[in-house]
C-alpha positions, 0 to 999 in steps of 0.5 A, spaced: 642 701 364 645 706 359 653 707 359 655 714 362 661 717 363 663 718 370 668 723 370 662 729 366 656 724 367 655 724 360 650 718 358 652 715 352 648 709 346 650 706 343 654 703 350 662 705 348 668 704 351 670 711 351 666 718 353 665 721 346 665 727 350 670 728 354 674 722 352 674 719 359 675 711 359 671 711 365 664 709 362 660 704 366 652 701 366 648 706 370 640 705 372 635 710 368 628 712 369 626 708 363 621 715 361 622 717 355 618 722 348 617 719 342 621 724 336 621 719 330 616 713 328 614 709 323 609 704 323 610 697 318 605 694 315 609 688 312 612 681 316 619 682 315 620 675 319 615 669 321 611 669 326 612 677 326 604 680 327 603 687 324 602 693 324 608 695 330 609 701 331 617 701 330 620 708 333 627 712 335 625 715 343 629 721 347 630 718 355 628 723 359 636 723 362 639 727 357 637 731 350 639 727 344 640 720 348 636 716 343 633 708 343 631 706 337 625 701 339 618 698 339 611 702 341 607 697 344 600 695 348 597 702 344 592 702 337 598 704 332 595 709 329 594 713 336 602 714 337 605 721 335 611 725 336 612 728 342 608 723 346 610 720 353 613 713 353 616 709 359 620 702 358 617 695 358 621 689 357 619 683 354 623 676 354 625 673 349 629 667 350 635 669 355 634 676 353 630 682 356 628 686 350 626 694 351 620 696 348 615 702 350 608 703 352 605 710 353 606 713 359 602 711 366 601 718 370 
């Protein structure tokens, strides 16, 4: 789910009370694809927290929805190595307690 206004049909992320478009308040929670392209990445080799297992690719995606919608993300279920700019990534969430995070794995054709 992603905030989009419902009088331009503008997507907007991080989630805000207000189109920052058009200004309209009328911005609520709408279902996306999950399909994304990866335009930035970096992969870590350090364990910044406990238990954190490395290397993990962390990068910024493009949803599919829209030009410029970004997440900044995980890349999982790929050899680290292997991700590259422009490469196709659909969702995957993982839980984490009572929070369903969203991360992204190479794209399933």
């Amino acid at each position: 789910m992603i905030n989009q206004c419902q009088a331009c049909q503008r997507y907007a992320h991080p989630p805000v009370p207000m189109c920052p478009s058009c200004h309209s308040r009328d911005v609520a929670p709408v279902a996306v694809s999950g399909k994304a392209t990866v335009v930035s990445y970096t992969v870590n080799h350090m364990p910044w927290v406990p238990d954190l297992p490395v290397p993990y690719v962390f990068a910024a995606v493009e949803l599919d929805e829209q030009p410029g919608l970004r997440l900044s993300t995980e890349i999982v279920n790929i050899d680290p190595e292997a991700v590259s700019i422009g490469m196709p990534v659909q969702v995957v969430f993982e839980q984490q307690d009572e929070i369903y995070l969203p991360l992204f794995e190479p794209h399933k054709h």
